[in-house]
C-alpha positions as CSV (number, residue, x, y, z in Angstrom):
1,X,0.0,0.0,0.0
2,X,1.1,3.3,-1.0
3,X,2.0,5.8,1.7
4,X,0.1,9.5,1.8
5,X,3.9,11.1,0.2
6,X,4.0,8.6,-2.8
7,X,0.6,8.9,-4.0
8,X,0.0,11.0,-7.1
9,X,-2.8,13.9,-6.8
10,X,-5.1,11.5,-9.4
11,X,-5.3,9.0,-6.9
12,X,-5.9,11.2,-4.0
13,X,-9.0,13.1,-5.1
14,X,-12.4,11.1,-5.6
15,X,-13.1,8.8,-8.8
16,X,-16.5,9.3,-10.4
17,X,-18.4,6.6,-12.7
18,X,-20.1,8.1,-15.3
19,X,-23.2,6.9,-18.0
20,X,-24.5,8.3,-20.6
21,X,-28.0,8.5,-21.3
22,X,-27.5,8.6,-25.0
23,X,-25.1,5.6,-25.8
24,X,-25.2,3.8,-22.6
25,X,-21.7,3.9,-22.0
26,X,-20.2,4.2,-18.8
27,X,-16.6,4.9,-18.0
28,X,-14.9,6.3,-14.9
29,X,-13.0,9.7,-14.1
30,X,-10.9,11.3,-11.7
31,X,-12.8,14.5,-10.5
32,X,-11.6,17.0,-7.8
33,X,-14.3,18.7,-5.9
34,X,-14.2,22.1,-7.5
35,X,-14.1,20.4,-11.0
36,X,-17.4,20.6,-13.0
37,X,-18.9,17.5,-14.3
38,X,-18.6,16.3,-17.7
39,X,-21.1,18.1,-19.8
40,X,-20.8,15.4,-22.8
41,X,-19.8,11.9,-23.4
42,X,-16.4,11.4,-24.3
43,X,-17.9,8.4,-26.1
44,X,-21.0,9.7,-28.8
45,X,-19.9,13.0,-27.7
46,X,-24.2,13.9,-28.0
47,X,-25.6,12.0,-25.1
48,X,-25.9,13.8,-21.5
49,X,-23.5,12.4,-18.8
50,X,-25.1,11.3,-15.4
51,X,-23.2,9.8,-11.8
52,X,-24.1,6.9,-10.9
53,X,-24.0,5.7,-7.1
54,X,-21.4,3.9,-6.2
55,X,-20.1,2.0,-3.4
56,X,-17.3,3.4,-0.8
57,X,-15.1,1.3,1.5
58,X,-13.7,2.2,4.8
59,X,-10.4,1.0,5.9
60,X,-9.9,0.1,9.4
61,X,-6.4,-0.6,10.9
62,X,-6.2,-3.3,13.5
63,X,-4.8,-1.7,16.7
64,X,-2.1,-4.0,17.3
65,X,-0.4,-4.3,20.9
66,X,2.6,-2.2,21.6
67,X,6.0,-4.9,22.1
68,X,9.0,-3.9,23.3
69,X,11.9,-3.8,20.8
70,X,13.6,-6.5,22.5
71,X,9.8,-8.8,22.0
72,X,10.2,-7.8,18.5
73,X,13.5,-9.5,18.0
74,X,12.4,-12.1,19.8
75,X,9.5,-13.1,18.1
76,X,11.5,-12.6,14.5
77,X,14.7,-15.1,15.9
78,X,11.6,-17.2,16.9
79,X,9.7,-17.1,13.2
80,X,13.5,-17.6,11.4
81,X,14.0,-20.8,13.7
82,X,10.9,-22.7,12.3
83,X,11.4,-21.2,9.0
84,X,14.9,-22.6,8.4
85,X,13.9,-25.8,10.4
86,X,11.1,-26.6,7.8
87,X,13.7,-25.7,4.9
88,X,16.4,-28.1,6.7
89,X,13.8,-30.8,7.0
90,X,12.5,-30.2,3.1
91,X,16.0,-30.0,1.9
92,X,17.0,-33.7,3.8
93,X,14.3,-35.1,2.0
């Protein structure tokens, strides 16, 4: 996942799907708030465009307890054992 710094400015303002009454077509486009709506298809260029609804997803972090950095290293040396345990036992096969 991209950080808040890498993203470009397309992908931080709001994408809008778009039909067209005329042709049918729909297509999607990148829309800041201030920007007017598209006042013909880019398709038939004769048909009025229209939003439709779309869905919206929230993202929720999972609050994860705090460890020491000493736990951390811990629980890594602890992952790298049975990691390199498994590949021993794979590679004696």
């Amino acid at each position: 996942m991209l950080s808040v710094f890498q993203m470009t400015m397309e992908e931080r303002m709001p994408k809008y799907k778009f039909d067209c009454e005329e042709c049918n077509r729909q297509w999607w486009e990148w829309l800041g708030i201030k920007d007017p709506l598209p006042e013909k298809c880019p398709h038939c260029e004769q048909g009025k465009p229209f939003k439709v609804p779309t869905n919206f997803v929230t993202m929720k972090k999972e609050v994860q307890e705090k460890k020491t950095a000493k736990e951390n290293v811990v629980d890594h040396i602890e992952e790298n054992r049975k990691i390199l345990k498994q590949m021993k036992t794979e590679a004696t096969k």
